[in-house]
C-alpha positions in Angstrom: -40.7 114.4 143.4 -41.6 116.2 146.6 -42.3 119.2 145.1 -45.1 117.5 143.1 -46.6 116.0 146.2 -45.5 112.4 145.5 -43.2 110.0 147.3 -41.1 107.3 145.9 -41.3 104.6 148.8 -38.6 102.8 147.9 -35.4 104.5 147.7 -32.6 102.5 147.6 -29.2 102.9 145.8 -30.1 100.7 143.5 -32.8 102.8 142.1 -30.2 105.9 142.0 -28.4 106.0 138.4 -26.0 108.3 136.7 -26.2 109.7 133.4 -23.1 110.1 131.1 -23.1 113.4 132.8 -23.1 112.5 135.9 -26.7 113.3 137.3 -28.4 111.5 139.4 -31.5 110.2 138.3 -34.2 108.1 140.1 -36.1 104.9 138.9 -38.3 102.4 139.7 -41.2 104.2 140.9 -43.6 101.2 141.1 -44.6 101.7 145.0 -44.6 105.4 144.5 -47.4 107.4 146.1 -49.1 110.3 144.3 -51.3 113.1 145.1 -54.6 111.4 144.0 -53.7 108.0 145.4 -56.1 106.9 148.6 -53.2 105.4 151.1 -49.9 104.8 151.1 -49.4 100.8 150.6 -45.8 100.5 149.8 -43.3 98.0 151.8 -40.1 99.5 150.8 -37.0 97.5 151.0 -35.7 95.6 154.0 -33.1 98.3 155.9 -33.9 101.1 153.8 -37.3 101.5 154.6 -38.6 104.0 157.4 -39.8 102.7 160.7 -43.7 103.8 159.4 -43.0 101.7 156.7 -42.3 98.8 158.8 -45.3 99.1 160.4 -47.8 100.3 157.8 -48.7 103.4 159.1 -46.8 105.4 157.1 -49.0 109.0 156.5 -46.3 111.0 155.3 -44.3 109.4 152.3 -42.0 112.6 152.6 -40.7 112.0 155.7 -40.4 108.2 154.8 -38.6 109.2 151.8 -35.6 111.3 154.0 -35.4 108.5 156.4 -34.5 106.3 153.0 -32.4 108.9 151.6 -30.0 109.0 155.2 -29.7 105.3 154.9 -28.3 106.1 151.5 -26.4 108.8 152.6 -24.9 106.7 155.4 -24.1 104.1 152.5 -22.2 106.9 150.4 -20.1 108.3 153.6 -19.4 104.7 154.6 -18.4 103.3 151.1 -21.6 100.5 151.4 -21.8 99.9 155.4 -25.2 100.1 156.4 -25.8 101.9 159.5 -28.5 98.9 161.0 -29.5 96.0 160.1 -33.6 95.6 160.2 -34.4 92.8 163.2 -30.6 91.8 163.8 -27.9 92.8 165.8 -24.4 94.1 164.1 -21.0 92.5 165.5 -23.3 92.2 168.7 -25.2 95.1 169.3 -28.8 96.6 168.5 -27.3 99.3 166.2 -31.0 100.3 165.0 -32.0 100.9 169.0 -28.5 103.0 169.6 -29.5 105.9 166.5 -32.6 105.9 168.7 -31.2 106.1 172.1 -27.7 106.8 172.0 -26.0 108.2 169.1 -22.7 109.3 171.2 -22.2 105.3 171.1 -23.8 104.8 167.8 -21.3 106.4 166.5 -18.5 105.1 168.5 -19.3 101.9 167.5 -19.3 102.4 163.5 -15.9 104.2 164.2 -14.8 101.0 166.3 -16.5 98.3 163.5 -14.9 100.3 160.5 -11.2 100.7 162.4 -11.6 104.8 161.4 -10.8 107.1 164.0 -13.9 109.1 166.2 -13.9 112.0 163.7 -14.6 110.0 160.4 -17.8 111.1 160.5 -17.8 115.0 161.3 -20.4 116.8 163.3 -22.0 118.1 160.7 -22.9 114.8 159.2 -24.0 113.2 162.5 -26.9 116.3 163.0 -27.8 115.8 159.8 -28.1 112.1 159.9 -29.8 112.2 163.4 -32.7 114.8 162.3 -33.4 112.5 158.8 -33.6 109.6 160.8 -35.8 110.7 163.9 -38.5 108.0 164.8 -41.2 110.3 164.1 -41.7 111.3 160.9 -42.7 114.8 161.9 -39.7 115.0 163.8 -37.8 114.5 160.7 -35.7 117.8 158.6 -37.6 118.6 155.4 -35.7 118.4 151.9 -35.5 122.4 152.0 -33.9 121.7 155.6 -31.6 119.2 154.0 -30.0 121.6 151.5 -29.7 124.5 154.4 -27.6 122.0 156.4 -24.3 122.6 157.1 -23.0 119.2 155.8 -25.1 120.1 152.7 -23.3 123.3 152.0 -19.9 122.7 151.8 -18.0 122.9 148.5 -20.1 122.0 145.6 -17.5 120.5 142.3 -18.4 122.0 139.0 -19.3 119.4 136.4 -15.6 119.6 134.7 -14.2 118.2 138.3 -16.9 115.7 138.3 -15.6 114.4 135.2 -12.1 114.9 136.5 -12.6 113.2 139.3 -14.5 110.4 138.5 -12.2 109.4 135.0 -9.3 109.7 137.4 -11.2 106.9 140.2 -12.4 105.1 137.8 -10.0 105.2 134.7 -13.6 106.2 132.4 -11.7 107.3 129.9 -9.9 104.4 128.7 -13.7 102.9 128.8 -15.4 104.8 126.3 
């Protein structure tokens, strides 16, 4: 999509599906924005959305977009915790103002809420979480920066382990 010059605007797990292969492919692109398009008008979805979003001033749907894609990536790691709520606190505190202003605690406290020891989430993934989530957008990694990352770059499953893994998770093969 990037590569193309457009933005989706409103990614969200639920517009990730798999194929019988296992491939990610992305959906609902009604509040995408494309090259010829005049402004970006799209509202995203409530703690998904980038804080441009929020505040419709979004001029980079890009960076929007990686801001979206940590908050899925966040999802993933965390089997469906969300690392903020938009406009609440979480068991008590501002978790939304901590990835802004303290990250040491950030993630203390989503160790501490989940009951996982302070290396569940590895260094790794906390640099690459911080740098798609940065308040400004063009503080924000790029998707070529993404895929250099560290976290990124670890071992890769061939599409035979895929399969392996995922009939063996979710007993797919009794289902077909």
């Amino acid at each position: 999509i990037h590569a193309h010059d457009a933005a989706h605007l409103d990614m969200k797990l639920e517009n990730i599906l798999l194929d019988k292969n296992f491939v990610a492919k992305i959906t609902d692109f009604d509040l995408s924005y494309m090259p010829e398009d005049k402004e970006i008008n799209s509202k995203g979805t409530e703690n998904y959305r980038a804080p441009e979003i929020i505040s419709g001033t979004c001029k980079d749907g890009k960076a929007a977009d990686i801001y979206s894609l940590a908050i899925i990536l966040f999802l993933l790691k965390t089997r469906g915790r969300m690392p903020f709520i938009e406009n609440a606190l979480y068991n008590g505190v501002d978790m939304k103002s901590l990835l802004q202003n303290d990250t040491e605690l950030f993630w203390k406290k989503h160790c501490e809420f989940m009951g996982k020891k302070d290396n569940f989430f590895s260094e790794d993934f906390k640099r690459l979480f911080e740098s798609m989530t940065k308040q400004a957008p063009n503080k924000r990694v790029t998707m070529q920066e993404i895929k250099k990352s560290e976290w990124c770059n670890q071992e890769v499953y061939c599409q035979e382990k895929v399969f392996e893994l995922m009939n063996t998770k979710f007993n797919l093969a009794n289902s077909q």
